[in-house]
Legacy VTK file of the C-alpha trace (Angstrom):
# vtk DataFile Version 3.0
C-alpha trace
ASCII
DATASET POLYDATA
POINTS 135 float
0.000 0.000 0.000
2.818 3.004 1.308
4.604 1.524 -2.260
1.313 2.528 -4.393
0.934 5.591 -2.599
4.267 6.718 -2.579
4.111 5.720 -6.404
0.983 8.201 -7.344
2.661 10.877 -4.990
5.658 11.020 -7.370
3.152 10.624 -10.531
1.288 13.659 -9.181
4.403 15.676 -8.737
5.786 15.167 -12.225
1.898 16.369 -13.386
2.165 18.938 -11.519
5.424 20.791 -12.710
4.283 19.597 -16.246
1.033 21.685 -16.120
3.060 24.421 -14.771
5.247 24.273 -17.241
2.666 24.833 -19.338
0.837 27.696 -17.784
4.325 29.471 -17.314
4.683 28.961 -21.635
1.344 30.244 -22.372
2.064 33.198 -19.902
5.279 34.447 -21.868
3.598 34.082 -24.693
1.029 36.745 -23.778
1.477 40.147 -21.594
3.629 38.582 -19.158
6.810 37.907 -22.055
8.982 39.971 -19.922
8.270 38.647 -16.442
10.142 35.634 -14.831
7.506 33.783 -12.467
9.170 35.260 -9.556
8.601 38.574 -10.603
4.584 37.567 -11.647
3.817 36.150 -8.156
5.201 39.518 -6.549
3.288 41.868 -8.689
-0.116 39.407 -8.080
0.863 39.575 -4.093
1.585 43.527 -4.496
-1.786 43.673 -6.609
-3.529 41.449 -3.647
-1.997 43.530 -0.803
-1.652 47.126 -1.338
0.577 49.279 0.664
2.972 45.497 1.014
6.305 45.638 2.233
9.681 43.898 1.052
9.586 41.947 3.658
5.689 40.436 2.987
6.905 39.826 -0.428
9.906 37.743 0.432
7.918 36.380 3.424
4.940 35.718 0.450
8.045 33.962 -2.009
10.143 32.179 0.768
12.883 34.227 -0.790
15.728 36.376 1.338
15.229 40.510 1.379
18.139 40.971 -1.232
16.885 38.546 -3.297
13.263 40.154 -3.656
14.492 43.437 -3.670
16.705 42.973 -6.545
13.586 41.497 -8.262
11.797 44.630 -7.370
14.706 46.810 -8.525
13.565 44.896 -11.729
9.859 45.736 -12.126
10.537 49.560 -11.034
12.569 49.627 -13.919
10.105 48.078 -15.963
7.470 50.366 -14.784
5.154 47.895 -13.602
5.789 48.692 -9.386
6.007 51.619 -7.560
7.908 52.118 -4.516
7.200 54.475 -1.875
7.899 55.581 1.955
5.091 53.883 3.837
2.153 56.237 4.859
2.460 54.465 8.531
6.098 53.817 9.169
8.890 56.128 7.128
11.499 53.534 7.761
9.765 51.144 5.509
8.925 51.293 1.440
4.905 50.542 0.332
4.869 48.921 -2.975
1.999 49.511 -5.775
1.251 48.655 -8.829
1.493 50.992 -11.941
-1.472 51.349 -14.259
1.000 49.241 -16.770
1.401 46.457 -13.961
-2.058 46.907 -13.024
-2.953 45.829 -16.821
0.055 43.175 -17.237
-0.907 41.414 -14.477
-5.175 41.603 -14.861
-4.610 40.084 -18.411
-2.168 37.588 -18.151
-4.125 34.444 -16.128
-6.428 35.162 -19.605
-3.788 34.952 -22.126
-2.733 31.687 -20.255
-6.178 30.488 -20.205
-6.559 30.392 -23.805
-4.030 29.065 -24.643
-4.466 26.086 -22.378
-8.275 25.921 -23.636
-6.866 25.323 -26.955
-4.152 22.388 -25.991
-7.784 20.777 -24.328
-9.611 21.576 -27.443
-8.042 18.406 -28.705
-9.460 16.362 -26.229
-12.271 14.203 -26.110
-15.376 15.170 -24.230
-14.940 11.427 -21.594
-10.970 13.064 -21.542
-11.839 16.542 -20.366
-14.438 14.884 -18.124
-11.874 12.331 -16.892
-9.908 15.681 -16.290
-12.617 17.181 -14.389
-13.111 14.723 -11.541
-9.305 14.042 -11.129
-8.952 17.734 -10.212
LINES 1 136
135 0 1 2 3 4 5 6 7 8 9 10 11 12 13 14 15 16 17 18 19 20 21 22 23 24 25 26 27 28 29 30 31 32 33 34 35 36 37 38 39 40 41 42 43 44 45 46 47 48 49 50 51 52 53 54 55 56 57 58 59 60 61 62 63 64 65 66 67 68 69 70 71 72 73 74 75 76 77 78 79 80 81 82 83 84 85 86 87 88 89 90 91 92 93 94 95 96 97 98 99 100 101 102 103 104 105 106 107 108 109 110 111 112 113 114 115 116 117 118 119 120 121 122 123 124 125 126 127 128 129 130 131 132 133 134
């Protein structure tokens, strides 16, 4: 039994980072070209908690605070974040999204979308249903 299930862990782990694979593809391909993941997660946090900090973002990636603040360095160059002396403590930088980052990141789980609909347009109806009830 612990064989089996150890078996179908692995099998679900190798899905896994296969679909992601895929989403991560279709993203480049649309308004997100230019972001790494890393950099697409933070902006989504930053768009989910306004006013965020450095340190919620690296908290938020599991990543050090030089590591996420050269990847913000990155999308303040880009245009896409905004970095600013917090409103409640001066020692510490709010981050926002720009209009541009604001648009970039509202349109890219679409562009993804489609293009994954249209990999699963090639499947049967008893596939995408078999699909369905596995999620």
């Amino acid at each position: 039994m612990a064989k089996q299930v150890d078996i179908r862990a692995n099998e679900l782990m190798e899905t896994t980072k296969k679909i992601i694979q895929n989403i991560r593809c279709e993203m480049r391909r649309g308004h997100c070209a230019n972001l790494s993941v890393p950099q697409f997660t933070s902006s989504r946090f930053i768009q989910s908690n306004p006013d965020g900090s450095l340190s919620a973002v690296a908290n938020h990636l599991g990543l050090t605070l030089p590591s996420v603040s050269n990847l913000i360095d990155g999308l303040v160059k880009k245009g896409l974040i905004n970095r600013q002396e917090s409103t409640n403590d001066r020692r510490l930088l709010s981050l926002a999204l720009t209009q541009n980052g604001e648009f970039i990141i509202n349109n890219a789980p679409g562009d993804a979308q489609v293009g994954i609909a249209k990999i699963l347009s090639n499947l049967s109806n008893q596939e995408l249903n078999t699909i369905h009830k596995t999620l």
